[in-house]
C-alpha positions as CSV (number, residue, x, y, z in Angstrom):
1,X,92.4,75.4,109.2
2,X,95.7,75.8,107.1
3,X,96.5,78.7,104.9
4,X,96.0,76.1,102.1
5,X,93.3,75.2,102.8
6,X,91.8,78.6,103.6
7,X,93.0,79.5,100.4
8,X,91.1,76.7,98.5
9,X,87.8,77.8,100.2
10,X,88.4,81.4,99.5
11,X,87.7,80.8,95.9
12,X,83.6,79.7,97.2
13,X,83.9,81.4,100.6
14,X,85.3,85.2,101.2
15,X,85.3,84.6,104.9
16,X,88.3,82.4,104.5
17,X,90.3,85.0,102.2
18,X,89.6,86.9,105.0
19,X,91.2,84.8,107.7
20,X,93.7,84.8,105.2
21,X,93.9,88.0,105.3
22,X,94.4,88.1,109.1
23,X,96.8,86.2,109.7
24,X,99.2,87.7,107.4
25,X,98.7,91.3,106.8
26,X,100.5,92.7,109.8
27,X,103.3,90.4,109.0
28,X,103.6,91.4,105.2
29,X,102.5,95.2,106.1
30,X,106.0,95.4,108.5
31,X,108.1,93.9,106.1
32,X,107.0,95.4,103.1
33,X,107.5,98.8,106.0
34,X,111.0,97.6,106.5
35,X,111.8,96.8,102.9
36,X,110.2,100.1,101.7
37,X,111.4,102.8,104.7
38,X,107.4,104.4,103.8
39,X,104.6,103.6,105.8
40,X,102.8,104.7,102.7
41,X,103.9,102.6,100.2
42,X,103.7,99.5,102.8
43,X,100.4,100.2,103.1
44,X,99.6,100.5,99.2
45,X,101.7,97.3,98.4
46,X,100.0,95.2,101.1
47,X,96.7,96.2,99.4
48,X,97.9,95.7,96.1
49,X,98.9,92.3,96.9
50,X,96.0,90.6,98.2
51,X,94.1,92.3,96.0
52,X,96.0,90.4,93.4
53,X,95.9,87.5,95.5
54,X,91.9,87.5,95.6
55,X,91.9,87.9,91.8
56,X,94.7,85.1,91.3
57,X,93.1,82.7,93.4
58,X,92.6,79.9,90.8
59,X,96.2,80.3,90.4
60,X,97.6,78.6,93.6
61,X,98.0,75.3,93.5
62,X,100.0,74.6,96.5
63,X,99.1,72.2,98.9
64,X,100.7,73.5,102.3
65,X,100.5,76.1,104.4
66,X,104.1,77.0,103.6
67,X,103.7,77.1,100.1
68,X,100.6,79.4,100.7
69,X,102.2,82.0,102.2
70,X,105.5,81.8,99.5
71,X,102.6,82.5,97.2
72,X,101.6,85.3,99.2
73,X,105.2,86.6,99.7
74,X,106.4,85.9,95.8
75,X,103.3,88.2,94.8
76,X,104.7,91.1,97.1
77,X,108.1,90.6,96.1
78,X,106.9,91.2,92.3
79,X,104.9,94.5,93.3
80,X,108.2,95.2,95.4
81,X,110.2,94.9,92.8
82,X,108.3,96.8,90.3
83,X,108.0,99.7,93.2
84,X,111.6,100.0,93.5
85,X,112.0,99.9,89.6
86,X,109.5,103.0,89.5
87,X,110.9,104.7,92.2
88,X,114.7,104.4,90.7
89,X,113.3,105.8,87.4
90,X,111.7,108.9,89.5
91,X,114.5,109.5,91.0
92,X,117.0,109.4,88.3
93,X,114.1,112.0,85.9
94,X,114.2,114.2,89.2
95,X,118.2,114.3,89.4
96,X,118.4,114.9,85.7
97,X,115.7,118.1,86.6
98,X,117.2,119.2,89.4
99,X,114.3,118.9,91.7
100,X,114.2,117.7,95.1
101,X,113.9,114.1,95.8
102,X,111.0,112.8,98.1
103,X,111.6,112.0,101.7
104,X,108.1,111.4,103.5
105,X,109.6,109.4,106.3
106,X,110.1,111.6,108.8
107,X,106.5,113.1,108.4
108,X,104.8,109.6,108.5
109,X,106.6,108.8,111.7
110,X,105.4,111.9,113.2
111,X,101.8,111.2,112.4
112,X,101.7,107.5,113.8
113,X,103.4,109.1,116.7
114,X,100.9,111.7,117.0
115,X,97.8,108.9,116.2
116,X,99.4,106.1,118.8
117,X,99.8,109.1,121.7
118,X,96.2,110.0,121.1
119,X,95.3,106.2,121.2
120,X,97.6,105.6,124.2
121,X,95.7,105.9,127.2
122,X,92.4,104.1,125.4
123,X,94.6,101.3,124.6
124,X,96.3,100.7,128.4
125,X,92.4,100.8,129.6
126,X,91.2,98.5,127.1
127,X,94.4,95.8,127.3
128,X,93.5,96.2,131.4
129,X,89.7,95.5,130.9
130,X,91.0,91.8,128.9
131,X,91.2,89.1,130.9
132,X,94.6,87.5,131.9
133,X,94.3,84.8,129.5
134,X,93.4,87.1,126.3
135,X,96.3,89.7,127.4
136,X,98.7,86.8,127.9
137,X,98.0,85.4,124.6
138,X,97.8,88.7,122.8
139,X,101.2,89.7,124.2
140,X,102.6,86.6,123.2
141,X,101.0,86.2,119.4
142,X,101.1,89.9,118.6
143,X,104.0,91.9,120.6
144,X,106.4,88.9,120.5
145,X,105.2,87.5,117.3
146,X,105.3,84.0,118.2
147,X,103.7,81.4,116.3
148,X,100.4,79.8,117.5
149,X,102.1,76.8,118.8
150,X,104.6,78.4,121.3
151,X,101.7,80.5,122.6
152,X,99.5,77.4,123.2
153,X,102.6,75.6,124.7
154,X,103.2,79.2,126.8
155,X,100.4,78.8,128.0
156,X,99.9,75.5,128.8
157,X,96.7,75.3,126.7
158,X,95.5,73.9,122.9
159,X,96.4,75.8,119.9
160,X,93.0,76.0,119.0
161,X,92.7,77.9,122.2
162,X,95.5,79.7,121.8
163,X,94.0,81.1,118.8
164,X,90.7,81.4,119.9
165,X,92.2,83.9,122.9
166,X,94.3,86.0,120.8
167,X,90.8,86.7,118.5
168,X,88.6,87.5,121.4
169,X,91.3,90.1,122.9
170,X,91.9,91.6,119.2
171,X,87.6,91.5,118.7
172,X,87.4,93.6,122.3
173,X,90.3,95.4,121.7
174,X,88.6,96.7,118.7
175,X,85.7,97.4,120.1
176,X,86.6,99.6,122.3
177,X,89.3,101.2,120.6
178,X,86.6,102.4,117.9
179,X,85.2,104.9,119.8
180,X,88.4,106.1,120.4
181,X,89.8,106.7,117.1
């Protein structure tokens, strides 16, 4: 099903704002990451926008998958934009004081460092217990962010199963990484 569509049904049907959800999250999270230099405020802006995505849903009346996910992306670039106006008005109010301006980065790179080398070893046993397929798949979906349809072709398979591989490895994955964290 199409991020159209899925958006349609999401107005009757919070499963499908949730594979909505899914699909682009990471994707908007890293940007917003790269576009922001703060894990923090990637993380608050991705909330913030599909949380105004749920509430707007009535809103989008596009009819492809490509103009679902502009919709998508032109709702971050708003929250974006009004992030960067706040933060230029901080920072201007704390050259004015004299105080010292925020720089988090460093601290929030040192604690996903810290969280991934606690999660390290769980996550090489867990990608080894997935079967060839499911790793495969996952590598080629998730690590080289490649869109379903060069994963399928990859791997000489349907995109349907494409898809359905790279959601049983996450779904294990998961699993056994919860015990973990």
């Amino acid at each position: 099903m199409g991020d159209a569509e899925l958006l349609r049904r999401a107005r009757r049907d919070p499963d499908a704002f949730c594979r909505f959800y899914e699909r682009h999250a990471v994707r908007l999270r890293a940007w917003l990451r790269r576009e922001t230099g703060s894990l923090e405020a990637a993380n608050d802006l991705t909330a913030e926008t599909f949380a105004q995505a749920l509430v707007s849903l009535r809103r989008f009346r596009g009819s492809t998958d490509d103009q679902a996910a502009g919709w998508l992306y032109g709702i971050a670039r708003n929250l974006l934009f009004q992030y960067r106006r706040r933060e230029r008005v901080e920072t201007a109010a704390r050259r004015r004081l004299d105080m010292p301006l925020r720089d988090y980065g460093e601290y929030e790179e040192a604690d996903e460092l810290v969280d991934a080398q606690g999660l390290a070893a769980a996550l090489d046993s867990a990608l080894a217990a997935l079967p060839h397929g499911e790793r495969a798949a996952l590598d080629l979906r998730i690590v080289r962010e490649l869109p379903f349809d060069e994963v399928a072709e990859q791997l000489a398979v349907a995109s349907p199963a494409a898809r359905m591989r790279v959601t049983r490895a996450l779904r294990a994955l998961r699993a056994r990484l919860a015990g973990a964290a």
